[in-house]
C-alpha positions in Angstrom: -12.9 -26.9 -17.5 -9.5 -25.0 -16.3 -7.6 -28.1 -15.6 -5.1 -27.8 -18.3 -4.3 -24.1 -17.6 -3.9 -25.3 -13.8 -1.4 -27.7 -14.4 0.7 -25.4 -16.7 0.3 -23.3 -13.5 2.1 -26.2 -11.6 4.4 -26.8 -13.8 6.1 -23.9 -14.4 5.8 -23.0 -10.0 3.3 -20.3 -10.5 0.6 -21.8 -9.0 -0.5 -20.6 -5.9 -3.7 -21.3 -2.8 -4.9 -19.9 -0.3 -3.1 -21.2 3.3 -4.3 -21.5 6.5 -0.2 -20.9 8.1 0.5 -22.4 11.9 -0.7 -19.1 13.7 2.8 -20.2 15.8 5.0 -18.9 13.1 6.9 -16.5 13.6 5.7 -14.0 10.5 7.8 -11.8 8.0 5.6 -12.2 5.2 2.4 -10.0 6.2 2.5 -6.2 5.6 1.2 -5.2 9.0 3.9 -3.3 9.7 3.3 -1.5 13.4 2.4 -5.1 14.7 -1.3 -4.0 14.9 -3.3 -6.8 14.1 -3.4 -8.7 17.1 -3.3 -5.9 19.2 -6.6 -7.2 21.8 -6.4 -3.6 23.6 -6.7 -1.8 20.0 -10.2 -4.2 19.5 -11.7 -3.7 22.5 -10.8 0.5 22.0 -13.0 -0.5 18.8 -16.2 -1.8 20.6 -16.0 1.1 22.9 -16.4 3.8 20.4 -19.1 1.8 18.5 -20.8 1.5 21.4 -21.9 5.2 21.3 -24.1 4.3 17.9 -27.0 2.9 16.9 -25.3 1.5 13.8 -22.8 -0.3 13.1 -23.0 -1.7 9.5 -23.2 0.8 6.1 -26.6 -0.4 5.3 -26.1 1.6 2.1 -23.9 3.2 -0.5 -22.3 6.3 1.0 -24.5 8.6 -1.0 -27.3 7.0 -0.1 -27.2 6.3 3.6 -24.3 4.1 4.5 -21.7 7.1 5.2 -21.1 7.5 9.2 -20.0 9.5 11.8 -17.0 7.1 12.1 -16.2 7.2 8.4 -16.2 10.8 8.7 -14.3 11.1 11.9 -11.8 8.8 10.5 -11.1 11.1 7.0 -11.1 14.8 9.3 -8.7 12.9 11.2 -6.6 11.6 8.6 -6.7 14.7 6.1 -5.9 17.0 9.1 -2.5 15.3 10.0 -1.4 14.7 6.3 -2.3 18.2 5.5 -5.0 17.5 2.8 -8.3 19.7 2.8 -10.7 16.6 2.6 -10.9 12.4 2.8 -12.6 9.9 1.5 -13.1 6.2 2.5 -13.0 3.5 0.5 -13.6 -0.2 0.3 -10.3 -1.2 -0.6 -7.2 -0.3 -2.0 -8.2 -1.8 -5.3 -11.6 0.2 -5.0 -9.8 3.6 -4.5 -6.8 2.6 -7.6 -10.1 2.1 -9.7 -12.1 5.2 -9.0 -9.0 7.6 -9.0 -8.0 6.5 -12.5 -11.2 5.8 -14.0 -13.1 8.9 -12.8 -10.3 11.7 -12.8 -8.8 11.0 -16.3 -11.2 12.8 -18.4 -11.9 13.1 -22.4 -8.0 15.0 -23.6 -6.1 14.1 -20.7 -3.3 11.7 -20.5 -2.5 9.7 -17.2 1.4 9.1 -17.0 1.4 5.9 -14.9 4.8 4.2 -13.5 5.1 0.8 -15.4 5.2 -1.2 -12.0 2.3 0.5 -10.7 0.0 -1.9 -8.6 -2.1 -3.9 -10.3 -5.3 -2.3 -9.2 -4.6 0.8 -11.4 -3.1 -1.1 -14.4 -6.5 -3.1 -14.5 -8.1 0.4 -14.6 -6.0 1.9 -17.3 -8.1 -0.6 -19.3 -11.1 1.6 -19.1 -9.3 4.6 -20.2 -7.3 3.1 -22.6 -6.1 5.3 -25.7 -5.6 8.1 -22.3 -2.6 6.1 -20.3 1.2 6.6 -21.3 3.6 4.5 -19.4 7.1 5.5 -18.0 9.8 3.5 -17.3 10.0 2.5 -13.7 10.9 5.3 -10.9 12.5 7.5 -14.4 11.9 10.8 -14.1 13.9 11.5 -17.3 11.7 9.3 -19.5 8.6 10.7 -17.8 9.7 14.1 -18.9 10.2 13.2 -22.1 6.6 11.8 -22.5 5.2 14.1 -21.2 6.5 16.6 -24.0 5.9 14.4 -26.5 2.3 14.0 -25.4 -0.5 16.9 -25.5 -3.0 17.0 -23.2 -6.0 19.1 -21.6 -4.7 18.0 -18.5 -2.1 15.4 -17.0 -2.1 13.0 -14.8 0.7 11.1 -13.0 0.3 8.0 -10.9 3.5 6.4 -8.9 3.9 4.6 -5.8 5.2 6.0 -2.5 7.0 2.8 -2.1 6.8 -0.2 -4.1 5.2 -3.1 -3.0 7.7 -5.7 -4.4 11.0 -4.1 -4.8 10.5 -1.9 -1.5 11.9 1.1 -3.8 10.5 4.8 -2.7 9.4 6.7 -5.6 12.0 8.8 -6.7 12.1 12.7 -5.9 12.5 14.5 -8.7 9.2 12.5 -9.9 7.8 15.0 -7.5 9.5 18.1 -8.6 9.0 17.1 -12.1 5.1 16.8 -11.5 5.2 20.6 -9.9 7.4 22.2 -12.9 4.3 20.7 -15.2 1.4 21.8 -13.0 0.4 17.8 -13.4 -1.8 16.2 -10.9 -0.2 13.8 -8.9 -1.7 10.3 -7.9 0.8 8.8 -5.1 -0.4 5.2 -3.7 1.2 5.5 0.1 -0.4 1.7 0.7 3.2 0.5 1.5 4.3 4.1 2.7 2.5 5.4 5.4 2.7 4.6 8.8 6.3 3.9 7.7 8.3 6.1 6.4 9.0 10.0 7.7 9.5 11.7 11.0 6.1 10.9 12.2 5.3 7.7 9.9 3.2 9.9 7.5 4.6 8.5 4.6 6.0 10.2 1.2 5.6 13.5 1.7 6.6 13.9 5.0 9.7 11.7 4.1 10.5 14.3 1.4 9.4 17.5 3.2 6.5 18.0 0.6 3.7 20.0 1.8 0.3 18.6 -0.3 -1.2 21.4 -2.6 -4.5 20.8 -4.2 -2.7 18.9 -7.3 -1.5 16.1 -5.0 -3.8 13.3 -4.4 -3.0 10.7 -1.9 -4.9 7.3 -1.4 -3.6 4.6 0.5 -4.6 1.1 2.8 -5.8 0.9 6.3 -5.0 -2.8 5.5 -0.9 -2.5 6.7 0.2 -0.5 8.6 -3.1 1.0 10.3 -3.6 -2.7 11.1 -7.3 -3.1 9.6 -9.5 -3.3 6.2 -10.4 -0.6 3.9 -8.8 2.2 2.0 -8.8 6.0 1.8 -8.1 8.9 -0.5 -6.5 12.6 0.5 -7.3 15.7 -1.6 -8.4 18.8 -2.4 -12.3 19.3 -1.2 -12.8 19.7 -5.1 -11.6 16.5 -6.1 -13.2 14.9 -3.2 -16.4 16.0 -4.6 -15.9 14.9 -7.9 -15.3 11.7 -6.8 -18.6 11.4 -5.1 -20.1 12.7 -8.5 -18.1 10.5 -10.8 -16.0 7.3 -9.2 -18.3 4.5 -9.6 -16.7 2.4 -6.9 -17.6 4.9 -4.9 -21.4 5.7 -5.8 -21.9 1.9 -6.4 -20.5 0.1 -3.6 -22.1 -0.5 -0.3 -20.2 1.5 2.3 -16.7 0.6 3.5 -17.2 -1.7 6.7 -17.8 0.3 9.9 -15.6 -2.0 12.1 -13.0 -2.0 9.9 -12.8 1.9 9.5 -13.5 2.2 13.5 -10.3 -0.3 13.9 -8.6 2.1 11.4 -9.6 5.4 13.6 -8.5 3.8 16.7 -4.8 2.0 15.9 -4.5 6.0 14.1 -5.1 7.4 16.9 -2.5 5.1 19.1 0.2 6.2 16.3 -0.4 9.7 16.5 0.1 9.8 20.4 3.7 8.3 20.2 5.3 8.3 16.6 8.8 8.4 17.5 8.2 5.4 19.9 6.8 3.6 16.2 10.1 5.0 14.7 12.6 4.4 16.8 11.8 0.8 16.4 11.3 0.6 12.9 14.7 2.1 12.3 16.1 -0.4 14.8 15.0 -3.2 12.5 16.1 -1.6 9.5 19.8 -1.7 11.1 19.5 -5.4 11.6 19.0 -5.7 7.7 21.8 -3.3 7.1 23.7 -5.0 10.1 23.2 -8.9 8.9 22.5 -8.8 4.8 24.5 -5.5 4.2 21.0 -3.8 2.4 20.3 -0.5 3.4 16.3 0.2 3.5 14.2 2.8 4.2 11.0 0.9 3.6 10.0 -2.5 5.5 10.6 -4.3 2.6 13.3 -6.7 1.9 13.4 -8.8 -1.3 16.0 -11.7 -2.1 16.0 -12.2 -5.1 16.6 -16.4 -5.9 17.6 -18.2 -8.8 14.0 -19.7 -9.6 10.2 -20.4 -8.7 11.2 -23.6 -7.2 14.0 -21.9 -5.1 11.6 -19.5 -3.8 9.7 -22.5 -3.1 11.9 -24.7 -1.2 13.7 -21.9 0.8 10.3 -20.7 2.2 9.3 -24.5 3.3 12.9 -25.1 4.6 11.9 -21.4 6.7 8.7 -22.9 7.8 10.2 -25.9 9.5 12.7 -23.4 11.5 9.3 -22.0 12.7 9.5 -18.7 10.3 7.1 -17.2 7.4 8.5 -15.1 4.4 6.9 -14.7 1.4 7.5 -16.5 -1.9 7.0 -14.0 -4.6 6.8 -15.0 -7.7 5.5 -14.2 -11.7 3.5 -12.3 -12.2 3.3 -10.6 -9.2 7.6 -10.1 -10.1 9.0 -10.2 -13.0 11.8 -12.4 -11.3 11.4 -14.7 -8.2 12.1 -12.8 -4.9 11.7 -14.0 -1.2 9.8 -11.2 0.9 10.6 -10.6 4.1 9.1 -7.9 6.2 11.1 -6.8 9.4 8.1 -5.8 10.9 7.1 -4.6 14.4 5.3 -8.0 15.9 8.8 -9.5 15.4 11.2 -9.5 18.4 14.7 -8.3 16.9 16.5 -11.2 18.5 14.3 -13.5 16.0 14.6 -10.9 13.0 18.4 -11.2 13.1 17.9 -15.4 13.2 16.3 -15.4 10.2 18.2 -13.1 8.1 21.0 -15.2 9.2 19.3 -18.1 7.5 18.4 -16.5 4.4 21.5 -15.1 4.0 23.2 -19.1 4.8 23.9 -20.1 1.2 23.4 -23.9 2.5 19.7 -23.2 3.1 19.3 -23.4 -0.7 
């Protein structure tokens, strides 16, 4: 029924599977950044705190009877080091985009939204539609512009802490422009925290922006907190509404107990020791610098390569040197990129080989 649409897919080196990769590659591509996943101590931390329940499946919605002590012990926790008032968990990042957009941007508001803003809250635009302006990417000038051109009972705008792709932080005076307006301000931190600022908070600590009740801040336990699920950071008031109005929320079956109780623990192991988690990151961030001349402040590095097929052939050509980078390509980018993540499960001496490679015009 598809096959024609497949093989344009092939054709044109878009098409893409799911992969079972040799577990003994050495990986740059995933974006578990603090080298969490395979942490054995972290999972067996996990068991030991579920062992004090009954329960250990959400059995229900949230507002029905699936919320837990461990979901809320995981959103006190979180809120009270990011300096929000209240949390919410979620059952993805995609889940959280969805029920932030579709639920907070009422009849007369406009939601301003970054034009590479992930594609969980572009598919939600879709249910607000005539309410969504787009700004040109990381411009706070054109932002400011629409948003005088554009009336509205309230605003709304929605940007990335850093972007997934390019590995660009959101711009500052994004920030300042959203306070001078009195806007509310949706910031994704998926790719942010547990990565950037002092502590690994993300955004906000990066900038030196304490939250105020018009700053909402959702992000991943999927990266860096080495897990599955996703969370949201806000005022108690637009916590609530949420519970009243996000479908995603009232509709879905709870977030996954594990996953959340993996979340709490590999938190609480960052918290203890943050300048250990930073001290390394920036160490790999100097190997970039040092070997490809790119200065980052996010883990992500993208190459940018002449075509799909390049992306293509360079990442196989990695994988038989025993190394994994991603091969990004439309429409996830607008233009073919290799990914590479300098993250922590990767030894420095084998970071430095492989930006070598990449950076060997011959490998091409």
């Amino acid at each position: 029924m598809y096959e024609h649409e497949l093989l344009a897919l092939k054709k044109a080196g878009r098409f893409r599977e799911r992969k079972l990769f040799d577990p003994t590659l050495i990986d740059l591509a995933s974006n578990d950044y603090l080298g969490l996943a395979d942490k054995k101590a972290q999972l067996k931390k996990l068991f030991r705190l579920l062992e004090h329940y009954d329960v250990f499946a959400p059995k229900a919605s949230m507002l029905v009877n699936g919320y837990h002590p461990v979901h809320q012990h995981f959103e006190v926790l979180l809120a009270s080091l990011n300096g929000f008032e209240s949390g919410l968990v979620a059952g993805s990042g995609f889940l959280a985009n969805m029920s932030l957009i579709e639920a907070l941007v009422r009849k007369n508001d406009i939601l301003f939204i970054d034009e590479e803003y992930h594609a969980s809250g572009m598919m939600a635009t879709g249910l607000i539609k005539d309410r969504v302006v787009r700004f040109k990417h990381n411009d706070a000038e054109d932002l400011r512009q629409k948003m005088a051109k554009y009336r509205a009972k309230r605003r709304i705008i929605a940007v990335e802490g850093v972007y997934s792709m390019s590995g660009e932080l959101c711009d500052r005076t994004i920030f300042d422009t959203a306070e001078a307006s009195g806007a509310l301000m949706i910031v994704d931190e998926a790719h942010s925290s547990g990565v950037l600022g002092k502590t690994l908070l993300g955004i906000f600590e990066h900038y030196r922006i304490r939250p105020t009740d018009r700053h909402i801040k959702m992000g991943t336990l999927g990266k860096a907190y080495g897990s599955y699920g996703a969370y949201i950071l806000a005022s108690s008031e637009i916590v609530s509404f949420l519970e009243n109005r996000a479908k995603p929320v009232i509709y879905s079956t709870a977030p996954s107990v594990l996953d959340t109780a993996l979340a709490l623990v590999n938190l609480k192991k960052i918290a203890q020791k943050p300048e250990t988690y930073r001290r390394k990151l920036d160490s790999r961030l100097a190997i970039v610098e040092e070997v490809l001349g790119i200065k980052r402040e996010s883990l992500i590095v993208p190459v940018p390569v002449e075509n799909n097929e390049t992306a293509l052939h360079i990442q196989q050509k990695l994988i038989a040197k025993g190394y994994l980078v991603g091969a990004i390509r439309q429409p996830t980018v607008a233009h073919p990129i290799l990914r590479i993540i300098p993250r922590l499960g990767v030894s420095k001496k084998a970071l430095r080989n492989v930006l070598r490679l990449i950076s060997d015009t011959s490998l091409q």
